[in-house]
N, C-alpha and C positions, 0 to 999 in steps of 0.2 A: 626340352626346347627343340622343337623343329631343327632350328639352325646347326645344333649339336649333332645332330643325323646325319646331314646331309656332307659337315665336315668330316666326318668318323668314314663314310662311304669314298670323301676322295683320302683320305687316307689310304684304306681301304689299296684304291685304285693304284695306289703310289707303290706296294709292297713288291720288293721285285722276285720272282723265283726263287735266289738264292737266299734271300733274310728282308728284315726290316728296313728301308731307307729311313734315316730320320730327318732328311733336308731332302729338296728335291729343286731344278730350276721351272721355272718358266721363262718364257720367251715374248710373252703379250697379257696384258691386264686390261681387262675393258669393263664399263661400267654400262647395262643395260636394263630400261624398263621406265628408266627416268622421264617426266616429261616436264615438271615445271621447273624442279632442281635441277638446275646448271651442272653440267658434269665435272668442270673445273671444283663446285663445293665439295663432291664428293669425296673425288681423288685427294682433296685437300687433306682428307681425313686417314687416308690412307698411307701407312708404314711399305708396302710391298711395293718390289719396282722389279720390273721386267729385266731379266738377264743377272740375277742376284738370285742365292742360292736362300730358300724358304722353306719355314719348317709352318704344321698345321696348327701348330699353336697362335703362329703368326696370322696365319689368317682367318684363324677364330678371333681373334684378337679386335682384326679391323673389321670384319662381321659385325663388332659389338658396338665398336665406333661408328661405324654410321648408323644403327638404329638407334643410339643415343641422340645423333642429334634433334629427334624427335618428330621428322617429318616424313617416318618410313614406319607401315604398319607390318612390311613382311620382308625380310632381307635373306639373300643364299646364295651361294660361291658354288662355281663348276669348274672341273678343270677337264676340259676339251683339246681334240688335236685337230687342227685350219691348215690346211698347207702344209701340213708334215712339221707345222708350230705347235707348242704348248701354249694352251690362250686359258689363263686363269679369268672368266666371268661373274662379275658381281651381281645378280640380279636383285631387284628392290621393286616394290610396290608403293607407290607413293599415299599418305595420308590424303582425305579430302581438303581441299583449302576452307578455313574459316572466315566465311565472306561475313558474316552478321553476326552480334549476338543481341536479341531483343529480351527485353524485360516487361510485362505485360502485370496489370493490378498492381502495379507499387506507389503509392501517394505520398505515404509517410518518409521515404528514403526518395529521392529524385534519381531521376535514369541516369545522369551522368556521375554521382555520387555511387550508385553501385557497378557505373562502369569502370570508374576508381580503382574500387574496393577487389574484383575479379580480372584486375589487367586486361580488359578486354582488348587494346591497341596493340597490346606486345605478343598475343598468342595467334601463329600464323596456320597453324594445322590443328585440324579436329583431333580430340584424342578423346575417348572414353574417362580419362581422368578428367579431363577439363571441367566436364558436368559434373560427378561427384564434387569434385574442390571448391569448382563455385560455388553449388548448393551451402557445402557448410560455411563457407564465406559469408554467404547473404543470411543464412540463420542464423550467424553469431550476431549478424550487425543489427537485424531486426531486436534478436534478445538485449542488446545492448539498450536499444533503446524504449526496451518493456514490452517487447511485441514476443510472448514468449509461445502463441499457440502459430504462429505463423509456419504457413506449409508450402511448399516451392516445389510446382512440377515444371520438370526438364523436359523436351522435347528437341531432337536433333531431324533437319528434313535435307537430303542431299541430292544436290539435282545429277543430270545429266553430264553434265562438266567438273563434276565431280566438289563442287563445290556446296561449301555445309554452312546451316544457319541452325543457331542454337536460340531456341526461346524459353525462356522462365515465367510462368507463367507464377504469377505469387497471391497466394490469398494471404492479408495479412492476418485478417482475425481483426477482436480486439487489445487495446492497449491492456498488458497484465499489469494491476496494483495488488501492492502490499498489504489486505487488509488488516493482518494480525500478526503481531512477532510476541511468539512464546518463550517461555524459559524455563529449563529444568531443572532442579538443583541449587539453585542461588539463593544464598542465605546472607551473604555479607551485603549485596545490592540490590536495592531492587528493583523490579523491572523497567519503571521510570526511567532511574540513575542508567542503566544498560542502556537503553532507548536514546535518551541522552546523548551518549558518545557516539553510537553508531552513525555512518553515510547511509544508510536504508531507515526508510521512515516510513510511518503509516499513511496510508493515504486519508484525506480529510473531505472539507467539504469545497477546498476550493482546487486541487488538486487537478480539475481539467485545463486551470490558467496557468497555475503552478508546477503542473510535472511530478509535485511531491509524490514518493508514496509509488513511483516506478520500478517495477522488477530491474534488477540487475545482477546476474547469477557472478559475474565476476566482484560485486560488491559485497556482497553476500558474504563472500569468501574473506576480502578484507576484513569485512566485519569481526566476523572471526577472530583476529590478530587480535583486532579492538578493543574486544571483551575482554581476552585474556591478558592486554596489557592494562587492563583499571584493576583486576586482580596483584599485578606484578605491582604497582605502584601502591598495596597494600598491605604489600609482603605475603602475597598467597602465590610464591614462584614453583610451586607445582600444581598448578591448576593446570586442567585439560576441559578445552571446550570442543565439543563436537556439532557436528553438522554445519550446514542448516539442515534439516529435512523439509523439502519444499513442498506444500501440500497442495497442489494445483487442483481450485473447486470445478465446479461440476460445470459452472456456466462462464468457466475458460476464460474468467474477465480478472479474479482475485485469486492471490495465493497466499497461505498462512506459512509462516517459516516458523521452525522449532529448533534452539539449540540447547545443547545437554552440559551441564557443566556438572564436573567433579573440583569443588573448591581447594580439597585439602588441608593444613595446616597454617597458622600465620609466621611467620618468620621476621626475626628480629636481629638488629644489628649487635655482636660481638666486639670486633675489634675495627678499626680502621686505622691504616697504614701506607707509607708512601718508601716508594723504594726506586732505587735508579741515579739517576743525574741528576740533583737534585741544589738548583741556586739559590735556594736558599735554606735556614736553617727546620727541619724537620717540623716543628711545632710553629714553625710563621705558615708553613704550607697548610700542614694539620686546619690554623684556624678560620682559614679562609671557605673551607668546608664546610658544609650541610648536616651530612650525615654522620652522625656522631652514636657512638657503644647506647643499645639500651631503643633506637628508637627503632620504629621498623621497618620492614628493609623495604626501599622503592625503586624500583628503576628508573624511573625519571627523576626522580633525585639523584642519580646516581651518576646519569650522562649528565646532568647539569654540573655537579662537582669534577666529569670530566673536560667539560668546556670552560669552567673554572681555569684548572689545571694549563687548557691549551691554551687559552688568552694568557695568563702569567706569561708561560714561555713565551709567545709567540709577541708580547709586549718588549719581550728584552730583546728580541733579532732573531729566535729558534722558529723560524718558521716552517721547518722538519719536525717537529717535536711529534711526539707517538706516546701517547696515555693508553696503556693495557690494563681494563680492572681485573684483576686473577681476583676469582672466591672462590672459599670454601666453604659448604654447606655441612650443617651437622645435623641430621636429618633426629639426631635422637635430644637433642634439646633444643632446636626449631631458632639454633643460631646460626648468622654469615658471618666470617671475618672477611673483608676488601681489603686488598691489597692493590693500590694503583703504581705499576711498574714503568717508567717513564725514562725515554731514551728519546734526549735534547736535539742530539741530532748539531749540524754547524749551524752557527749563530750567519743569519743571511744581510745582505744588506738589498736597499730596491735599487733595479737596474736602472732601464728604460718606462719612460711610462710614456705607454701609445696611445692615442687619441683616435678613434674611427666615427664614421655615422653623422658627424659634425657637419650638415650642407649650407648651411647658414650661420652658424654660431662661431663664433672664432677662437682658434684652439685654446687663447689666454683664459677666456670669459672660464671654461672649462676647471683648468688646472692651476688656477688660483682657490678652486676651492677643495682641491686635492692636500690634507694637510702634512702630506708626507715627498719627499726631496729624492731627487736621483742623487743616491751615495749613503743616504742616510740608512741607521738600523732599519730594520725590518719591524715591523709592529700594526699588530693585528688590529686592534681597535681602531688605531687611528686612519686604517683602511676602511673600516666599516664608518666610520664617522666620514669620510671622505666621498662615499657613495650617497651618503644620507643627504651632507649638502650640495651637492649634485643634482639632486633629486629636488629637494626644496625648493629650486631654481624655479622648477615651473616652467621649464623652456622646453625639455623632454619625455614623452609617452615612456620611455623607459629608459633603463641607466643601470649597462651589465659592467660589473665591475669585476676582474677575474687576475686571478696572477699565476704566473705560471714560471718554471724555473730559465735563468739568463743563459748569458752564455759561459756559464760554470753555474756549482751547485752552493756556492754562495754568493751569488746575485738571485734576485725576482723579479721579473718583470712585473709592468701594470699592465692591465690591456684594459680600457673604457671605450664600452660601445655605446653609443646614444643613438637615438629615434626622434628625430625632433617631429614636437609640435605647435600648431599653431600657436604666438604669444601675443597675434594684435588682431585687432576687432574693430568695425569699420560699421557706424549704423547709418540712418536717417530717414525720418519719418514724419507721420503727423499725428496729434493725438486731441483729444479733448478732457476738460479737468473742471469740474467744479467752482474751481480755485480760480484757474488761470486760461478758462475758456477754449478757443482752438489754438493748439500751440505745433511747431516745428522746430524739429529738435535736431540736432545732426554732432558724431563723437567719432573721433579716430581716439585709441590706446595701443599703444605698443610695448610690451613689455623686454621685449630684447632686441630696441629700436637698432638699427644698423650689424645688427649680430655682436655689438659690443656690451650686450647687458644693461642699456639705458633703457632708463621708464619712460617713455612719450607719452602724454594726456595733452585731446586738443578737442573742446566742446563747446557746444554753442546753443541756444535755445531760443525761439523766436516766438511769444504768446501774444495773447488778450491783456493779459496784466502783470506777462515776466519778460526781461530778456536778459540771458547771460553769458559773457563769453569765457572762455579760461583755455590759459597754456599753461603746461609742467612740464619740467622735464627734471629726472634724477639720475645721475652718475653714482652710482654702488660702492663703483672704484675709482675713486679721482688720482689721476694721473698712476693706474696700475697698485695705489693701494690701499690699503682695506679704509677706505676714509669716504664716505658717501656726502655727494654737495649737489645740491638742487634749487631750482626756483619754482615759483608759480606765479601768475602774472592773471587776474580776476577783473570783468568790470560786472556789474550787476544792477538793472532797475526791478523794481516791485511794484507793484501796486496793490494796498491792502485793502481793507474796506473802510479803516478809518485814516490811514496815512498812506503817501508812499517813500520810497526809499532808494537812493542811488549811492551804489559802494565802488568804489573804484580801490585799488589795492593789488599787494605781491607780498611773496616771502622769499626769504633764502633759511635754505635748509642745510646744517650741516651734522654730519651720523660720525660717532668713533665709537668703536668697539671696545670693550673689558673684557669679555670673553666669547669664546663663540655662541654662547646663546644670548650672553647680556649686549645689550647696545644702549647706547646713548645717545639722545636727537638735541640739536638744541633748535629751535627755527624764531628769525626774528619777522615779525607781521608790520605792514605800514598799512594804512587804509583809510581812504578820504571816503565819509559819511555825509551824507545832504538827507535831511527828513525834511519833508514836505506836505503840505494839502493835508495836513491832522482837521479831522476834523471835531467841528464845537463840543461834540456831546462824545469823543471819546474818553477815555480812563486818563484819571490825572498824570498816570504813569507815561502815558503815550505821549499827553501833550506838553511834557517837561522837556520831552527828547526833540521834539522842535529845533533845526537849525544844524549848523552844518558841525560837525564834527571830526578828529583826528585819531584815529588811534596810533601808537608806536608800541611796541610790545616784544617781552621777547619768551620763550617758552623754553621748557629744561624737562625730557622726557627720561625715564629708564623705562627700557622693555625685558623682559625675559621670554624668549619660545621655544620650549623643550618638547614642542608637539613633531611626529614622525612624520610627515606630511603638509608643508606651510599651505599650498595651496587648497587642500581636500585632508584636512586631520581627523583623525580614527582614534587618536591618544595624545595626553601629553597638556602641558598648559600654556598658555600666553598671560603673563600680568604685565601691565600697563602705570606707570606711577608718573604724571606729567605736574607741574604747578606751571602757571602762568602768570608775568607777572607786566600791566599794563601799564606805564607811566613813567619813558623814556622819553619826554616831550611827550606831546601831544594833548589834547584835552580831557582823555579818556581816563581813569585811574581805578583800577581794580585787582585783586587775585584772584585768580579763578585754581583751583586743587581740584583734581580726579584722579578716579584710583578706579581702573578694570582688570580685571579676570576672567579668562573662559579657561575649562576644564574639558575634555573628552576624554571618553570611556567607551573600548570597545567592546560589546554585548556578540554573543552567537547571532550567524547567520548575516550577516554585514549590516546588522546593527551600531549606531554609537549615541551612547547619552550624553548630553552636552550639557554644562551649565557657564550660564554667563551674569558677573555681576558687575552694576557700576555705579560708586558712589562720585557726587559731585557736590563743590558748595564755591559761591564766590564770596569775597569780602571786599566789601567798600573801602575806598583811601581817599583821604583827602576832600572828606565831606562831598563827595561828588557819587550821584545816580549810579547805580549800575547799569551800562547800556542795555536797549532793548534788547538786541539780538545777539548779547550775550548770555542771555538769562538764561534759564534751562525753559526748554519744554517737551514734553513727552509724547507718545503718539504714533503711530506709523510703523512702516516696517523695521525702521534700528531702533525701536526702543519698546513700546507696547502695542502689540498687535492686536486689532480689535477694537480699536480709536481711531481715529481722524487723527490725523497728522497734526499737530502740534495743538491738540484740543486736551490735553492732560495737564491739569496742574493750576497754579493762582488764576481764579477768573472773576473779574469786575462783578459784583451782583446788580451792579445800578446800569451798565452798560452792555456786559456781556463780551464783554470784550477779555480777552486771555492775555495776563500778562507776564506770566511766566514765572519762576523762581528763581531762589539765591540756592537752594539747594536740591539735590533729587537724588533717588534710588531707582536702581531698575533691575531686574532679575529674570534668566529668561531661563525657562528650562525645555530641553527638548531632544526628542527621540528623531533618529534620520533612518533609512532603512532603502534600499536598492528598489526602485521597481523596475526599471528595464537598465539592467546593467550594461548594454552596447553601447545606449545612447546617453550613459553618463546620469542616468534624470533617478532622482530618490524622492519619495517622499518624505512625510515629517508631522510630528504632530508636537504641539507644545502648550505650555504652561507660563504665560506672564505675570508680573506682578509689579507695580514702584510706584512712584507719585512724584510729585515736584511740589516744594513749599516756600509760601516765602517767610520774610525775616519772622513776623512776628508768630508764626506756625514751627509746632513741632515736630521734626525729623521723623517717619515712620507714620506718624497718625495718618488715617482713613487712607490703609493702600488701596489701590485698585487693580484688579485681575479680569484677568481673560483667559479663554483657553481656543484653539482652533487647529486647522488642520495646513498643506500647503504643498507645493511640490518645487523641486530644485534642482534645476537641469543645467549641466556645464554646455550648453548649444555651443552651433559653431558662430553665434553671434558674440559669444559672449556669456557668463554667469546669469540665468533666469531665477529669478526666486517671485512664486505666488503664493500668499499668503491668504485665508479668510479666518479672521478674529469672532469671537461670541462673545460679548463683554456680560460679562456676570451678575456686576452692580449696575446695571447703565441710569444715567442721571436722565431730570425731564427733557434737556436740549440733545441729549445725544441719542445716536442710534443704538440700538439693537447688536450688530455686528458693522464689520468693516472688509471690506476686501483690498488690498496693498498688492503691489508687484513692485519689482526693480530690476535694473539691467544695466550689467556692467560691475564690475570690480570690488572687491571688498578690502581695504587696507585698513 
């Protein structure tokens, strides 16, 4: 190094006649050549002071310091005599300034996203590194996102003022896909099943909408891991996969990857064993276990009986607890013995539990569904259960639940972070309907009305031939606890084609809990009925219901919902078991029984199959009709898609007129699937089936099906769902298909 010389020479100069000095003074330090660097940053930097005795190690030293700090391409120290002074000289050459850096050909990465990427704002001098570094910067970020032939020329241009502009000039090429992933050696799986588990996929035919099927050299890698853990999970724990070898084709757009497996041996489970601190008795731990002598050996069975192991503990207050699996391999009879070594650790209790993120919602609404107490044991589960209904709420985009240790190592705190989101939705509009002609429609819903967790519904509807008004509101929590009380308050006219109809009516609604997923509703109904203007030549059925009517009624629901998500469920089921029972006073007298179910299952790829079923039937009392518009009828978007709204089931053959059933089935089945995951919106395709019948028809005879397709978007309006039905069987008065939409809420 230059700078090394130049010390060595005032050394050098230092030696005096008699021997070696190894310290020497000076008398003045000055720092020369600088022009934009301030010369206070220098000195800043600098250990040496004038009138202090100095050796040359010292001032190699700070040589070295200031071209560190990166703004100096040539630094070197003199030591001169001024006036009969010793004047130690620092001279420096300063870097050019980096006034620009431009980036030229890049489409697929935006210029501020790769000024990101290269700290272009933070780097204040040219340096020959800068180019290099960025270059592989902006080539990893291109391969990241499959651009694997892409080329980046550098270009530095410095003017006069010594100021530098760096350009990247970038051809990207095209996008690289995956056309073929090989495999060498594999005999337990095959290439399918490998394909299967991997994040690298082949590209197909929709892959330019898709993305599918994009190089990714860092995934690649993962991959890897991949394979040889579907091996490990089959008891093949010496298997070696190699590569990928990436075969980059001719016309720079596909690349075929190859990797080499050495399977090995299978391996099978010996002994299992449990050793350490152990609360309870050896063979109750034993049976809570998976893996058991004889089967073969998985690793993912293996962390699973360790999470086994950590919930136990961490259910009684060990929320330290530390499960170490020790095996031993016997390589010569192709067994493992596990040994799971367990140190408890102090039994914790929960500290503080802090609430953040919360800008609307009130800390109560919160930490009422926290099932766990400041003071109480520690326990794992009921932590994770406590996030879970948190989450269900539906009030927040996300819900980080974290615990961390108190203020000693047996307390844990809580810490809940939440992100709220919108819970209320504000329409009004105008429409037109077949049915009900030009109509204006206008809905506020509030789902965490006041930030106290109340439901507010306030709607109104203004047509040709409907007009409806309705308020709800429900309390969750009445008076703080777990006890939900609510009303609704309805008036409604109609106008059909043979009659019309004015309902005036309200409920009160009251909910107690059995367990956290069971609940119990009970809601009692009033509802003053007027039928009018029937006319001569409708169905005897219609013109019995003539005249004004009372209902009183009171209803007895069980719910269960074990689904992971109440608002948007991926798993898990909701059954429904209500009877109704009308003839509390009033004129009206019936039972009405239903029994629903829906089901989700989650499939790869943010797939979920759903099935929904619902039986219903009412019974007559009291030698008295069953009301109209209690009757079932099918149709429409909540029951068979592919129908006309409420055109399924008993119909007059001499009038034409629908008049409904005592009993129905209905059965929905259906696939959901992501199509632009930002904006919440999935498609769906589905399978209906059910009917409605009356008294003197057989339950099940002549169902009717449909199949279609639909899309289902969480907007900021509110829940969209469009449907288009193909009815299968379709009769001479009905159509073909049907197209349905809906907006707003699903309870």
């Amino acid at each position: 190094m230059k700078n090394r010389w130049i010390v060595l020479l005032i050394s050098f100069l230092l030696i005096p006649v008699a021997g070696l000095a190894s310290t020497f003074q000076v008398d003045q330090v000055l720092v020369e050549g600088n022009r934009r660097v301030e010369r206070a940053f220098i000195e800043g930097v600098l250990t040496i002071s004038a009138g202090e005795l100095i050796t040359v190690q010292e001032v190699d030293r700070d040589i070295e310091a200031i071209f560190k700090t990166g703004r100096f391409k040539d630094v070197s120290a003199d030591l001169v005599e001024r006036d009969g002074k010793k004047v130690l000289i620092f001279k420096v050459s300063e870097r050019p300034l980096l006034r620009k850096i431009v980036f030229k050909g890049n489409s697929e990465i935006k210029t501020d996203k790769l000024g990101e990427l290269v700290n272009a704002q933070k780097i204040e001098f040219y340096r020959p590194q800068v180019i290099r570094e960025a270059t592989e910067i902006i080539k990893r970020a291109y391969i990241q996102e499959g651009y694997y032939a892409t080329e980046i020329d550098a270009q530095v241009d410095i003017n006069d003022r010594q100021e530098a502009t760096i350009t990247f000039d970038i051809d990207e090429g095209d996008k690289v896909y995956v056309t073929e992933i090989r495999f060498e050696g594999n005999t337990v799986f095959k290439a399918k099943e490998l394909k299967k588990a991997m994040l690298t996929k082949e590209k197909w035919f929709l892959s330019f909408i898709t993305g599918r099927g994009g190089y990714n050299e860092e995934m690649t890698k993962v991959d890897r891991d991949i394979i040889a853990d579907q091996y490990y999970n089959k008891g093949y724990i010496q298997v070696r996969v190699k590569g990928p070898i990436a075969d980059l084709q001719p016309d720079k757009k596909s690349i075929e990857l190859l990797y080499e497996i050495e399977e090995g041996p299978q391996f099978f489970i010996d002994t299992v064993d449990v050793s350490g601190d152990l609360i309870k008795g050896k063979q109750e731990i034993l049976d809570i276990m998976s893996l058991h002598k004889g089967d073969v050996f998985s690793r993912k069975v293996m962390r699973d009986d360790m999470s086994k192991l950590n919930d136990l503990y961490a259910d009684s207050g060990f929320a330290y607890v530390n499960v170490t699996p020790e095996t031993e391999v016997d390589e010569q009879s192709h067994q493992v013995d596990i040994t799971y070594d367990i140190e408890q650790g102090i039994k914790a209790r929960i500290g503080r539990i802090n609430i953040s993120g919360n800008t609307r919602t009130r800390d109560k609404v919160i930490r009422r569904q926290v099932k766990v107490a400041e003071g109480e044991v520690y326990s794992a589960s009921l932590i994770k259960n406590s996030r879970r209904k948190i989450n269900n709420l539906g009030y927040f985009d996300e819900v980080n639940l974290t615990t961390r240790k108190g203020d000693d190592l047996s307390l844990m705190d809580i810490d809940i972070d939440v992100k709220e989101r919108a819970t209320g939705s504000f329409s009004i509009g105008a429409g037109f309907s077949s049915v009900d002609g030009l109509m204006v429609q206008g809905s506020v819903s509030q789902d965490n009305f006041l930030g106290r967790g109340l439901r507010l519904d306030l709607s109104g509807s203004l047509g040709g031939s409907r007009t409806v008004y309705r308020i709800g509101l429900l309390d969750p929590y009445f008076l703080d606890r777990d006890l939900a009380l609510g009303f609704d308050v309805y008036d409604t006219e109609r106008e059909w084609t043979d009659f019309d109809r004015k309902t005036t009516g309200g409920d009160i609604k009251l909910g107690l809990p059995i367990t956290d997923d069971i609940r119990s509703f009970f809601i009692y109904r009033f509802e003053k009925k007027d039928i009018t203007d029937v006319d001569d030549d409708a169905s005897w059925i219609i013109q019995e219901q003539e005249g004004k009517h009372t209902l009183s009624s009171i209803t007895a629901s069980l719910t269960r919902n074990t689904t992971d998500f109440r608002p948007d469920p991926s798993r898990g089921n909701i059954t429904e078991l209500a009877i109704e029972y009308a003839g509390l006073g009033g004129t009206e007298r019936f039972v009405k029984y239903t029994a629903d179910h829906r089901y989700f299952y989650p499939l790869p790829w943010g797939i979920v199959f759903s099935i929904h079923g619902q039986l219903g039937y009412i019974q007559e009392m009291g030698g008295k009709s069953i009301p109209l518009d209690e009757r079932f009828f099918l149709g429409g978007m909540n029951s068979l898609r592919g129908f006309e709204s409420r055109e399924v089931g008993p119909r007059d053959s001499t009038t034409g007129d629908f008049t409904g059933g005592n009993k129905e089935a209905v059965f929905n089945f259906e696939l959901t699937f992501p199509l632009i995951k930002d904006m919440k919106m999935k498609g769906l395709v589905f399978f209906d089936t059910g009917n409605a019948w009356d008294t003197d028809e057989t339950m099940f005879s002549e169902m009717r099906y449909s199949v279609g397709a639909g899309i289902s978007w969480n907007s900021p309006m509110g829940p969209l769902r469009f449907a288009w039905g193909y009815n299968l069987s379709p009769k001479e008065w009905e159509e073909p298909s049907a197209f349905d939409f809906s907006v707003g809420k699903m309870f």
